[in-house]
N, C-alpha and C positions, 0 to 999 in steps of 0.2 A: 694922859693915860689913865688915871686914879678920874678924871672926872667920867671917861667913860664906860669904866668899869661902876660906878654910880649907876650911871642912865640906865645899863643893862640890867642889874639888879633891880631898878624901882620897875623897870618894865615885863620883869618879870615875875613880881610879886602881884605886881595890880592883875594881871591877866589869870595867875594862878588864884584869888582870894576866890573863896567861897560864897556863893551867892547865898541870903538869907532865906531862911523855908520857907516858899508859902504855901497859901490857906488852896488846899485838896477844891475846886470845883466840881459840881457834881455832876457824873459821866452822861455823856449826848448818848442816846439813843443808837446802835451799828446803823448805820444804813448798806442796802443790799446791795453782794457785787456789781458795780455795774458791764455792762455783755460785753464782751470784747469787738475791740474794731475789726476791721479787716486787714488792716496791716498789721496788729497787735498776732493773727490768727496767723497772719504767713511768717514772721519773725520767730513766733514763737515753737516752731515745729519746721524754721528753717536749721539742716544739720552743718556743720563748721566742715570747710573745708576739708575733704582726706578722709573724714571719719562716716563708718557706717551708719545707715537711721536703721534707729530700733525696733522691728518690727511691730511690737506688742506699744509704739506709742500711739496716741491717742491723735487727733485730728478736729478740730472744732467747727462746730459749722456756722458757715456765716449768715443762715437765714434766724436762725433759735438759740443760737449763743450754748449750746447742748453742745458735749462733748461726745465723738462716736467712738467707739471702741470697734479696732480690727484685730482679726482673729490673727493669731502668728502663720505668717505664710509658710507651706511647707515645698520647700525648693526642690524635692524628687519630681514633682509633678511635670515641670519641664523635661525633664529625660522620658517618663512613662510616655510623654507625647510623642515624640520625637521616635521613638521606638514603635507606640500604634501607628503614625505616620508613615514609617519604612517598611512595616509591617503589610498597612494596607498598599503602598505604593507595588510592593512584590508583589503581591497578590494581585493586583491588576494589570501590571507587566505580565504576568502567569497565562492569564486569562488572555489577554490581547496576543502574547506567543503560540496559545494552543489554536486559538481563533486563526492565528496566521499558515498553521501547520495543518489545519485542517480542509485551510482554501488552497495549500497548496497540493496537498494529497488528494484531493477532489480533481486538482488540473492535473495532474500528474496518469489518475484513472482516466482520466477524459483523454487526455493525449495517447494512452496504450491503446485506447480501444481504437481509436480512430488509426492510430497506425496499424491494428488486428486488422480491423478492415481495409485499410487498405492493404495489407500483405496477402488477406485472405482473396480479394478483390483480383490479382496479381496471380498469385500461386491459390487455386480452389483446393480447398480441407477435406480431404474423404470423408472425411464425419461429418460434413455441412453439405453436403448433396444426398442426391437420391441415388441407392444401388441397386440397379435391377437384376444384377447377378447375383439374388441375394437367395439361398436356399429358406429360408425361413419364407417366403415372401412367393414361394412357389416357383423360383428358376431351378433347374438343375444341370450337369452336365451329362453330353451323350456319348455314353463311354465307347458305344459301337463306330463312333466316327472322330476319335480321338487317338490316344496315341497309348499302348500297354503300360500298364505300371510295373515299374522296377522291382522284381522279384529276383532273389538268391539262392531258392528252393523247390525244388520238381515238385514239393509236392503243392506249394502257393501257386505257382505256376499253373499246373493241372486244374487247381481250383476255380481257377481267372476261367478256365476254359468252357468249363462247363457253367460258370455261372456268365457267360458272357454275351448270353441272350434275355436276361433280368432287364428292366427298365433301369435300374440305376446302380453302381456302382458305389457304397459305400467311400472306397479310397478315392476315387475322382471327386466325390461329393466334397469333400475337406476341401477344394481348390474355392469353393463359393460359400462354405460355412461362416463368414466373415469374422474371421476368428483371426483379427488385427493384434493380436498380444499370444499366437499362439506355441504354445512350448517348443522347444528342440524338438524334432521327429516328430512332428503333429502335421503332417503335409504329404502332398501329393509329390511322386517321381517316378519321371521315365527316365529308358536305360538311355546312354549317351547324352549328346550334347544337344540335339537336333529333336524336335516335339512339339507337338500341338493337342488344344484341346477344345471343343466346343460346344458351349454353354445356350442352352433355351433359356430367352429372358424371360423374365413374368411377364413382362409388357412391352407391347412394343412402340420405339421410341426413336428417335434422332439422337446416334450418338457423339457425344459432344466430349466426353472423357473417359481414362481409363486409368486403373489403380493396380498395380503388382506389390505383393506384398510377402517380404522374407525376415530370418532374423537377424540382428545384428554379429557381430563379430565379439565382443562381447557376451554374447549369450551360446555361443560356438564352443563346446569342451574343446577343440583343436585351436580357437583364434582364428580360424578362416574360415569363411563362407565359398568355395570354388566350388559349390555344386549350384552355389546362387545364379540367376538368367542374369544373362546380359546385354545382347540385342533381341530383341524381338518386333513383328509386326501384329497390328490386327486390321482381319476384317469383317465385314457384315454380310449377312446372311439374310435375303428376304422371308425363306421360307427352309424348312430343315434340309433338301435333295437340292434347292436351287445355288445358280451362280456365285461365289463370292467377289466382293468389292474392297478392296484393296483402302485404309483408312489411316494409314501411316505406320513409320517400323519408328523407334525409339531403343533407350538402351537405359539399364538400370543400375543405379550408382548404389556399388558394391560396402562405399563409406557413408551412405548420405543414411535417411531415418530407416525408420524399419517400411513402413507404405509410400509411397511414390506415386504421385498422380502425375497424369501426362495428358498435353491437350490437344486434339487433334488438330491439323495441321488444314486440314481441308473438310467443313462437314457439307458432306452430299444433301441430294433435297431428299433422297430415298428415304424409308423408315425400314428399321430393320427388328426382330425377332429374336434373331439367335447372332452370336458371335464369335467367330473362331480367334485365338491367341494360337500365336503360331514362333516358337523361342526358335534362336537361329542360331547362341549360340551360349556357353555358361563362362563363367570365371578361372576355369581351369582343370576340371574334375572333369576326365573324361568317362568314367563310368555309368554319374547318372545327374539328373539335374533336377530340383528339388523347388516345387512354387508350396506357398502357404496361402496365400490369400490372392485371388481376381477380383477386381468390381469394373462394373460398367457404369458408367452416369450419361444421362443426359435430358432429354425433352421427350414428354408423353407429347404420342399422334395428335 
């Protein structure tokens, strides 16, 4: 035990002595770094496992051995994108929606009209034809071979009488003023149910349709229209004193618009002049019966 408690000591002594000083040699010249390898460059700016790399580290290039310096990245820039992205994305969703709403509102016009036409096609529009019962246009009606207007006073009555050799009749004249929107009391009436009236066209033509026209129920201070027509015939007239021709009878719907057009039923080859409307019978007002507007349509000679 004491020998090697010896060995341990002398070997411990030799290894701790002090080596004697020597003499300073005089220092070599640095030599300059030499440039790093390529594996030297990826070890050295490779980061350990878990931990983040440092933005502001440096990077070494392997063609010049020069160190690059990058700027510290600033990480909001991915959200501002990402937000101009969705930004323009809407925007062009926007665009392609309005685009889509405006091809459908284009077919949407295009399918009305075509159904206009053809309903117009179907049921003809007084206001899309020609009216030659039109007093503006030089028709009028002939009060002399017509039927009296509904007077309540001897002395309007009286007045009818003596003016009753005039060319034209003021209150008949309102039957063909084509006054399609015309007020309460703006209209022609005879007494009772039963009446006619006949109208010189401007021109003469082949009649192919006719328009009766009153005001609504609605438009009525009472709510009822029973002085409104409700069968009637017309017929044509070659010449003012000659034969009339018989052109169909019809009936006027007391709920339907305010004008009515109606389409003959048989059009003759005759061309006629003048035109008589002949009511047979009204809505329930036996007193007196009340038209606002006539038209005639059809084919110039």
């Amino acid at each position: 035990m004491q020998i090697i408690r010896n060995a341990f000591s002398w070997i411990t002594s030799y290894f701790t002595t002090e080596a004697p000083p020597a003499t300073e040699a005089p220092a070599a010249p640095e030599a300059p770094p030499a440039a790093p390898s390529i594996l030297q460059g990826i070890f050295r700016n490779a980061k350990p496992r878990g931990q983040p790399r440092n933005p502001t580290q440096r990077k070494p290039s392997t063609e010049t051995g020069n160190l690059i310096e990058f700027r510290p990245i600033n990480r909001t820039n991915w959200k501002t994108t990402i937000v101009r992205f969705l930004l323009l994305l809407l925007f062009a969703g926007g665009v392609m929606h309005y685009a889509y709403l405006s091809i459908q509102v284009h077919c949407g016009n295009q399918k009305i009209m075509t159904f206009s036409h053809q309903i117009g096609y179907l049921t003809p529009s007084a206001n899309n034809m020609p009216n030659f019962a039109q007093e503006s246009q030089g028709a009028r009606v002939l009060h002399r071979l017509s039927s009296h207007t509904f007077r309540t006073k001897t002395r309007d009555i009286i007045l009818d009488t003596l003016l009753y050799w005039f060319p034209a009749s003021p209150d008949h004249q309102k039957l063909i003023q084509d006054n399609s929107r015309s007020p309460p009391g703006e209209c022609w009436c005879f007494a009772g149910t039963e009446g006619h009236s006949v109208v010189s066209l401007s021109h003469s033509i082949k009649v192919t349709h006719v328009t009766l026209g009153h005001i609504t129920k609605q438009q009525s201070l009472t709510g009822e229209i029973t002085s409104a027509p409700k069968r009637f015939s017309i017929y044509g007239m070659a010449k003012e004193h000659t034969r009339s021709i018989y052109l169909g009878t019809f009936e006027y719907d007391r709920d339907g618009p305010v004008t009515q057009t109606f389409e003959l039923h048989h059009e003759p080859g005759d061309d006629f002049s003048h035109v008589k409307l002949r009511i047979r019978s009204n809505w329930g007002d036996g007193e007196q019966t009340c038209l606002y507007n006539f038209r005639v349509h059809g084919k110039l000679v």
